[in-house]
C-alpha positions in Angstrom: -12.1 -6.5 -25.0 -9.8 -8.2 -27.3 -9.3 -11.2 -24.7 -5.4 -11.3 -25.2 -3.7 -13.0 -22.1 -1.7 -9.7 -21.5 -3.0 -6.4 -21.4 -0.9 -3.9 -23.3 -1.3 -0.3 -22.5 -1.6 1.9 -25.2 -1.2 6.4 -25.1 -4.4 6.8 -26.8 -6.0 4.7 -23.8 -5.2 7.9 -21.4 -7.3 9.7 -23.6 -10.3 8.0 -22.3 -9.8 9.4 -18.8 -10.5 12.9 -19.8 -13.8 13.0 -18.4 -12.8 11.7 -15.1 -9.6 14.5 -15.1 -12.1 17.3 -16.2 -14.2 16.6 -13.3 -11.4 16.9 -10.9 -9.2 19.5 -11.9 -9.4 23.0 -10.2 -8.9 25.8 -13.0 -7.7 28.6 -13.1 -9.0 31.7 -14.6 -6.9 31.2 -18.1 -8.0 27.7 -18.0 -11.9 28.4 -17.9 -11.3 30.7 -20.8 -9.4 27.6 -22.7 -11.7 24.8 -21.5 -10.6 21.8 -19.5 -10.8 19.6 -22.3 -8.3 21.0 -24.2 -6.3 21.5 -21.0 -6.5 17.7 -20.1 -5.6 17.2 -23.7 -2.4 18.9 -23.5 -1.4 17.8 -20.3 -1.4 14.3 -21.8 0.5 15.6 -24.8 3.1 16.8 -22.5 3.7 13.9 -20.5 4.2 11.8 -23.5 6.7 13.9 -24.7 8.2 13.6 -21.8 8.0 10.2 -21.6 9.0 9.6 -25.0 12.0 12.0 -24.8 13.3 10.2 -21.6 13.0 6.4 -23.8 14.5 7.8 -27.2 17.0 10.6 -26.4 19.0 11.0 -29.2 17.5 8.5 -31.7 16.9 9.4 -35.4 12.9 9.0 -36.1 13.8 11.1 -39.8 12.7 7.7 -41.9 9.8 7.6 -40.2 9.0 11.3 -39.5 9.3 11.4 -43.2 7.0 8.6 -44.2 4.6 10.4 -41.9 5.4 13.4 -43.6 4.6 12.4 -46.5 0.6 11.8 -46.0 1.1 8.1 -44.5 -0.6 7.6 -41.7 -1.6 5.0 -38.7 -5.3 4.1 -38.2 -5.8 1.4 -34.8 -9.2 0.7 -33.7 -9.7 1.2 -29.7 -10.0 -2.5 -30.1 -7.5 -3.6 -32.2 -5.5 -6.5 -30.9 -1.4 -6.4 -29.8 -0.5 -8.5 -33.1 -3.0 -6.2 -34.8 -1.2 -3.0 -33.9 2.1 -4.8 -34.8 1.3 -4.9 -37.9 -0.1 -1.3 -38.7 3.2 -0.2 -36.8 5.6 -2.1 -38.7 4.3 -0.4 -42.1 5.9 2.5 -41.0 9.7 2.7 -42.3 12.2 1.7 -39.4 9.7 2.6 -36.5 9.8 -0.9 -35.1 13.8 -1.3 -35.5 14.4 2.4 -34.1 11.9 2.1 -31.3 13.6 -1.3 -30.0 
């Protein structure tokens, strides 16, 4: 979409597959009662904090956890560009530095 030479993967992206997972998974009893969409929802959820806390064990976010906390946020269109997102990202205190 945004014809960039190199494709750049982004976690919102998975979201997009929660039809496809919904239609697969098997559930269990508690799950109907939950829904699969939320189910799908957190199972991305968790594997992104897994992810994340495999990458950036030990780091300190607080800066940035507290520029967030502080009703600043980050808005990126599905079809922002790489050098788009760059710059939304680097508006957030140390999250660029910290994340490199």
């Amino acid at each position: 979409m945004t014809e960039e030479p190199q494709v750049v993967p982004r976690i919102a992206d998975i979201y997009s597959a929660i039809p496809s997972m919904t239609g697969k998974m098997e559930l269990e009893y508690e799950g109907e009662q939950i829904g699969a969409n939320r189910i799908a929802k957190d199972l991305i959820k968790r594997a992104a904090g897994e992810i994340f806390e495999g990458y950036f064990v030990g780091i300190d976010f607080a800066q940035t956890v507290a520029w967030f906390d502080q009703g600043n946020n980050l808005r990126m269109a599905d079809t922002a560009s790489a050098d788009e997102c760059m710059l939304l990202l680097e508006s957030a205190p140390d999250l660029i530095d910290t994340a490199l």
